[in-house]
C-alpha positions in Angstrom: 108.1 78.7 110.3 109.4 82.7 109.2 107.2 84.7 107.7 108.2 86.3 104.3 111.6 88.4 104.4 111.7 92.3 105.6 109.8 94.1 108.0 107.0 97.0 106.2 107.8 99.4 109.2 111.9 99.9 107.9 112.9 102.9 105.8 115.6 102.3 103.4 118.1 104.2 103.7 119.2 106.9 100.3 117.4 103.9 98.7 113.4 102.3 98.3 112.1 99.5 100.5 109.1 98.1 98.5 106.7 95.9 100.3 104.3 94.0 98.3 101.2 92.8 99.8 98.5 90.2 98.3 95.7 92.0 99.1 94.4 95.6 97.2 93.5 96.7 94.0 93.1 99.9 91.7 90.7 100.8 94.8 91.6 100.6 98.6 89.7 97.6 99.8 90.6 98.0 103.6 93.0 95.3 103.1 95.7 97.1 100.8 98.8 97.2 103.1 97.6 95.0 105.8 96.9 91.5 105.2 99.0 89.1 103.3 102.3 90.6 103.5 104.3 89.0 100.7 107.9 90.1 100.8 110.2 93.4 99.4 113.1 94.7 97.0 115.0 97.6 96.9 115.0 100.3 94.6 117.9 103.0 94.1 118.0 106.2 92.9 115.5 109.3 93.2 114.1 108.1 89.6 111.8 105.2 90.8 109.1 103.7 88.7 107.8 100.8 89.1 107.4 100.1 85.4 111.2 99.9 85.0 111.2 97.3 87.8 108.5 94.9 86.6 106.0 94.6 83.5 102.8 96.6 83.8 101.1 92.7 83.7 102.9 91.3 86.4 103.6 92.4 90.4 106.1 93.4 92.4 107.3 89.9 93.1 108.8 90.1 89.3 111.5 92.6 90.7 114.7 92.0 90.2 115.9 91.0 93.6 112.4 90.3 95.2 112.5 88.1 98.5 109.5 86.8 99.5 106.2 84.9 98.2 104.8 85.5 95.0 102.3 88.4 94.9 99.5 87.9 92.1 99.3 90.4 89.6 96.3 91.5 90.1 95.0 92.5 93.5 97.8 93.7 95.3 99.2 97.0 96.9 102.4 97.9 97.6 104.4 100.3 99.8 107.7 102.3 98.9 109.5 103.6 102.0 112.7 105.8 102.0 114.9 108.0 104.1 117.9 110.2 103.6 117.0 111.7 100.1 117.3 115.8 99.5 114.5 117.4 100.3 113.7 118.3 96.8 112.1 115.1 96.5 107.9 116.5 96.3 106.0 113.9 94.2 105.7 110.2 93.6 103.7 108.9 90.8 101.7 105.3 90.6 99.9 104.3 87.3 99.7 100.8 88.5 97.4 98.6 91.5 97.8 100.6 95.8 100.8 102.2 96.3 101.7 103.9 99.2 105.4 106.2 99.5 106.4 106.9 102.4 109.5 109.7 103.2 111.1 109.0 106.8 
């Protein structure tokens, strides 16, 4: 049996990898980007929010393009990684669940 599709450690490339995990919360429980890795989209553009990509109410799995298993929507965390954007690029905002970015 495969696991769920991507692999957390790859930067996109001039685009977002987001990796969604079923464990986490509005506070880092030790398990927020560790245990239950669900699956990942990708996200273009420098403009990324997460509210454009799903509903406030529901998780990353709601993504267009999402591979993977469903990630409850509460409870998870979820990483953004990316390479290969200018380097004018200095801050990332989350107003929803663990989110981690990541600049490679």
């Amino acid at each position: 049996m495969n696991g769920p599709a991507g692999d957390p450690a790859v930067f996109g490339n001039q685009v977002w990898n987001v990796y969604a995990w079923n464990a986490g919360g509005a506070q880092n429980s030790g398990n927020s980007w560790s245990t239950a890795y669900s699956g990942f989209y990708t996200a273009s553009g420098l403009n990324f929010n997460t509210q454009n990509q799903w509903n406030a109410n529901n998780s990353p799995s709601w993504a267009p393009g999402y591979q993977g298993c469903t990630v409850h929507y509460d409870n998870h965390s979820y990483s953004a990684k990316g390479k290969g954007f200018p380097a004018t690029i200095t801050a990332f905002i989350s107003t929803t669940t663990t989110m981690r970015p990541s600049f490679g």
